[in-house]
C-alpha positions as CSV (number, residue, x, y, z in Angstrom):
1,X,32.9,34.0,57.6
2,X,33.0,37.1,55.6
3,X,35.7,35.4,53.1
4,X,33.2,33.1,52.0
5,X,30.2,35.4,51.7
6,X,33.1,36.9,48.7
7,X,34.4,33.5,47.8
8,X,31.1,31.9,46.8
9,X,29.6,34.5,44.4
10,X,32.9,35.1,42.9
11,X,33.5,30.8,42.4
12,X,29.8,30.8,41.0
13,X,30.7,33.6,38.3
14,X,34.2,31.5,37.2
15,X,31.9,27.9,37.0
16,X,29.4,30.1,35.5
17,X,31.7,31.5,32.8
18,X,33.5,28.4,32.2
19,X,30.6,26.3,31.3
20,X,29.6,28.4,28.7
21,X,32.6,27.9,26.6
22,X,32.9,25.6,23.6
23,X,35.0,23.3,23.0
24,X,35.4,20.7,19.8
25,X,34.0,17.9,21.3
26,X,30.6,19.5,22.3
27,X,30.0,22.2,18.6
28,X,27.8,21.6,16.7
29,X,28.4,21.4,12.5
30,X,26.8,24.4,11.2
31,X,25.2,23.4,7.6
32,X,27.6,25.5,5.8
33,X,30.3,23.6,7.7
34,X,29.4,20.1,6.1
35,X,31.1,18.9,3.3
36,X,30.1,19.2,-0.1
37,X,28.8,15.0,0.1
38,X,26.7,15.3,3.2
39,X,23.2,17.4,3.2
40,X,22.0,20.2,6.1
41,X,20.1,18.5,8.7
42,X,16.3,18.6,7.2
43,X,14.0,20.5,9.7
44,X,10.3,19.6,9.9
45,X,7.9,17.2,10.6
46,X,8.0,12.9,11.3
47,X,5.4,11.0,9.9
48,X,5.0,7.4,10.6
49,X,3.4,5.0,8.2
50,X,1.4,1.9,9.1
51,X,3.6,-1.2,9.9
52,X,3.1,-4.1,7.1
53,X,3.2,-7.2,9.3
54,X,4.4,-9.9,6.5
55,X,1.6,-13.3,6.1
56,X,2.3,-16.9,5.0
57,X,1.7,-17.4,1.6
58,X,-1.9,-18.9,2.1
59,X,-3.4,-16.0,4.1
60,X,-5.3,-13.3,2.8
61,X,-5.4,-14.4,-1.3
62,X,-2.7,-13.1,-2.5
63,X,-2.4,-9.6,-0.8
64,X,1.3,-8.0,-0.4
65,X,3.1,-5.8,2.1
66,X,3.7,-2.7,-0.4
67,X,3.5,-1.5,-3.8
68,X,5.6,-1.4,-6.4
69,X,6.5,1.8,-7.9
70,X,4.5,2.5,-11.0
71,X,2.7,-0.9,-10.9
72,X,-1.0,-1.3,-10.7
73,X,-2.0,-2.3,-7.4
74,X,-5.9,-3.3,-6.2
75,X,-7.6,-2.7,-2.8
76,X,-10.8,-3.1,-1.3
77,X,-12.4,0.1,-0.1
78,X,-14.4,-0.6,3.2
79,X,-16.2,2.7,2.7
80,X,-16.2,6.8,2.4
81,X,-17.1,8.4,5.5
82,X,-17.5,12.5,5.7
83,X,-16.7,12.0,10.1
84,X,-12.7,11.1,10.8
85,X,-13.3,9.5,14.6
86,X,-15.3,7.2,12.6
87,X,-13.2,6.6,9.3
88,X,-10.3,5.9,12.6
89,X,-12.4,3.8,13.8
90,X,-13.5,1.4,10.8
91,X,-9.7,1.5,9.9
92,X,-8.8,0.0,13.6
93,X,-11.2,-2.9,13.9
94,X,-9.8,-3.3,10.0
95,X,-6.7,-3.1,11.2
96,X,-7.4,-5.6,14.7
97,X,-9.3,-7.9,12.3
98,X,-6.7,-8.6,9.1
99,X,-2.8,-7.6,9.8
100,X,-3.0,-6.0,6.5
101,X,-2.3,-2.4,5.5
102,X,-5.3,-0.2,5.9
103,X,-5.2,3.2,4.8
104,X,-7.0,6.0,5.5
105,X,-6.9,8.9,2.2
106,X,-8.7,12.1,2.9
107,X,-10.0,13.0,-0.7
108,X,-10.1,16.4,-1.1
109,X,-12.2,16.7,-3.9
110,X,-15.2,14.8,-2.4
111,X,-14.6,15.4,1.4
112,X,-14.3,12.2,2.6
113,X,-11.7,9.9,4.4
114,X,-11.4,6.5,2.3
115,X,-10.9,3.2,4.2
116,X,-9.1,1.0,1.9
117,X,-7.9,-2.7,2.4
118,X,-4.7,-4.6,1.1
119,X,-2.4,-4.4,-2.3
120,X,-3.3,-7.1,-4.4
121,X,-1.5,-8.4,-7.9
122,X,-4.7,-8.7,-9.8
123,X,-8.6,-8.0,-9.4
124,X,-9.2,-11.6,-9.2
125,X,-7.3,-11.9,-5.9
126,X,-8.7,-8.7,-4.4
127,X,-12.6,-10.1,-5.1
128,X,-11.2,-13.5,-3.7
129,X,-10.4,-11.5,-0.3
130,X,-13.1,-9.2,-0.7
131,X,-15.8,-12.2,-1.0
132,X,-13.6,-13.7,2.5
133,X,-14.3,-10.4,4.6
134,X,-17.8,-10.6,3.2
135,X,-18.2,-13.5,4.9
136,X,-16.1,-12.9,8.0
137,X,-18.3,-10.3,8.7
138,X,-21.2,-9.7,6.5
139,X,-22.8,-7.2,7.7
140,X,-19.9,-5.0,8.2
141,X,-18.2,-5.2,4.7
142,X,-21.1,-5.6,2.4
143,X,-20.8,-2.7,0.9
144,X,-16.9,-3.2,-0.2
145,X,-15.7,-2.8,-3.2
146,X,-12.8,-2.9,-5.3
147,X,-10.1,-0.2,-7.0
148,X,-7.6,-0.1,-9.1
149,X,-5.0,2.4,-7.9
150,X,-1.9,3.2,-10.4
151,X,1.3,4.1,-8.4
């Protein structure tokens, strides 16, 4: 019995030691160890986007999935709202209501979360879908307009 009251803290210590060690398999590449193609792992934060659900061609007038890189896009803006629970809020039923994008911009400059619907090709089409949420849901979207955003 006192052999293994010395045998077990001494077999701990070994396992204990021996577990610590590195071997190739388990190191890690250190940034200056990449090669001169690959880049350091980036630290930071993930963001997530909305997800564009893609529509048949004759739902919602001619809106698409994304913009276009220096192309000039139209949306509706549902409103400007100063509260963010709410601007959430309106941009969820939106959201529920449409499958389309719906963005949410804080504007710094006037202090207020904008609510804004879609990407269309041309004003016509966004008034054409604005004039359809209008009457979906009068009273919720009367007040929606449309902008021209330049991206």
């Amino acid at each position: 019995m006192r052999g293994l009251a010395y045998f077990l803290p001494a077999a701990w210590a070994v396992l204990g030691f021996w577990g610590c060690g590195s071997s190739e398999g388990t190191r890690q590449p250190t940034p200056s160890a990449t090669s001169a193609g690959e880049q350091a792992p980036r630290l930071g934060f993930e963001t997530s986007v909305d997800t564009v659900n893609t529509v048949s061609e004759g739902d919602h007038a001619g809106a698409t999935e994304t913009p276009r890189e220096g192309q000039i896009r139209f949306m509706i803006q549902i409103g400007a709202f100063k509260d963010a629970r709410n601007a959430n809020r309106i941009q969820g039923i939106t959201r529920e209501r449409y499958h389309l994008p719906v963005l949410n911009d804080y504007n710094i400059k006037l202090d207020l979360y904008q609510i804004r619907i879609g990407f269309f090709e041309t004003r016509e089409q966004a008034l054409l879908f604005r004039q359809q949420m209008q009457a979906g849901f009068p009273s919720d979207y009367k007040d929606a307009w449309v902008v021209q955003l330049i991206r």
